[in-house]
C-alpha positions as CSV (number, residue, x, y, z in Angstrom):
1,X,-9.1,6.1,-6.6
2,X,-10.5,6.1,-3.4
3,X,-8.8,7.8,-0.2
4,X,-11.2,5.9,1.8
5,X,-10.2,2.6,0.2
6,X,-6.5,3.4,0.8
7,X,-7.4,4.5,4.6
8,X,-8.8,1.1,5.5
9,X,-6.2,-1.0,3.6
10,X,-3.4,1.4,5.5
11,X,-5.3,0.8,8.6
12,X,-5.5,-3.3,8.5
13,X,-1.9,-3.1,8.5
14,X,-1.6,-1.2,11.6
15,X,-3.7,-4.4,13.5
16,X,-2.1,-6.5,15.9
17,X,-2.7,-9.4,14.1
18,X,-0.3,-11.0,12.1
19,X,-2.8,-12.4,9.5
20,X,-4.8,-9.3,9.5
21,X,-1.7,-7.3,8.6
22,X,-0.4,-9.7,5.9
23,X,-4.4,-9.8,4.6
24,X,-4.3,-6.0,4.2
25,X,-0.9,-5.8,2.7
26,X,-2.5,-8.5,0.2
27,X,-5.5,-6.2,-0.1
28,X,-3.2,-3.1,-0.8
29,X,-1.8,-5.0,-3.6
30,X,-4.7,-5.9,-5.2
31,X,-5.7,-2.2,-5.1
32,X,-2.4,-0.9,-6.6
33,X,-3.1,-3.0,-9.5
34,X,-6.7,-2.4,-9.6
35,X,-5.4,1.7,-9.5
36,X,-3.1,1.2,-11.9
37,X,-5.4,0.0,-14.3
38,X,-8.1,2.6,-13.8
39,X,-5.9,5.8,-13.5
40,X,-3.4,7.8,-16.1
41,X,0.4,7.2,-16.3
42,X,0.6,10.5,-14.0
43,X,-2.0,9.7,-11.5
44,X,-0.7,6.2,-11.1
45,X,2.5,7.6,-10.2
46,X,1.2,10.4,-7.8
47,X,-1.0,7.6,-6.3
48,X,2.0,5.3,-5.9
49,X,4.0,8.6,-4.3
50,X,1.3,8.6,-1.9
51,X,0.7,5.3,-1.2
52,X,4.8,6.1,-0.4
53,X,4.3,8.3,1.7
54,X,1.5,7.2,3.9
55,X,3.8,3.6,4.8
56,X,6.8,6.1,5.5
57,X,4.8,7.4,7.8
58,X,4.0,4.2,9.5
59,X,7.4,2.8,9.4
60,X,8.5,5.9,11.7
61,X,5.7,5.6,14.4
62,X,6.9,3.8,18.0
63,X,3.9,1.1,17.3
64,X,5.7,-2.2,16.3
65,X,2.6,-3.1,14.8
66,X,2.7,0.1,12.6
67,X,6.1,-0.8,11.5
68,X,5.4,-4.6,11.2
69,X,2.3,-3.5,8.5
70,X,4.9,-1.6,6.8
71,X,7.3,-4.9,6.6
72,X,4.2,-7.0,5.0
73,X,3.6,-4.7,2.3
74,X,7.6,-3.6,1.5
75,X,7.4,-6.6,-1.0
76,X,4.2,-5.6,-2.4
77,X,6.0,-1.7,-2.5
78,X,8.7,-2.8,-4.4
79,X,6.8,-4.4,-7.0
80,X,4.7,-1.3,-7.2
81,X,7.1,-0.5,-10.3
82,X,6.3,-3.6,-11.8
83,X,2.5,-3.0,-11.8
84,X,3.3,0.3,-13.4
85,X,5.8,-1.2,-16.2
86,X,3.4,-4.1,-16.5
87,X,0.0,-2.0,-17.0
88,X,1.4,1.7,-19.2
C-alpha cells in the first residue's frame, strides 16, 4: 500500500468541490478494495485503522470542506468491514 496513494485520495476530499470530494471518496473506495485484496488479514486491518484515523482527523478540523470529505466517504467507511468480510 501506498501512503502516497492514500495522501492524494485523503486530499481530494478536502476540495471545495462537491464532485471532486464525492470522486475521491469514490477513489478511496476503490483503493480499500484494491488494499484489501493485495495485503494480509493484519495489514488490511492496520491499513483500515489508518485510513480511520486519518478521516478522524479531518472530521475534527474547522474546514467545512474537510468535514464535508469526511461525510462522502462515511458510507464507503462503513462498508470498509464488508470489503474485509468479503475478501479474507
Amino acid at each position: 500500500m501506498s501512503n502516497a496513494i492514500l495522501k492524494d485520495h485523503l486530499q481530494g476530499l478536502r476540495s471545495k468541490n462537491e464532485a471532486s470530494r464525492i470522486a475521491a471518496a469514490v477513489k478511496l473506495k476503490n483503493y480499500v478494495e484494491k488494499t484489501s485484496r493485495e495485503q494480509s488479514k493484519e495489514n488490511f486491518a492496520m491499513f483500515v485503522e489508518d485510513v480511520n484515523v486519518k478521516l478522524a482527523e479531518l472530521i475534527n478540523t474547522r474546514d467545512i470542506n474537510d468535514r464535508m470529505g469526511v461525510i462522502s466517504a462515511i458510507g464507503i467507511s462503513n462498508s470498509f468491514s464488508n470489503i474485509y468480510r468479503k475478501t479474507h
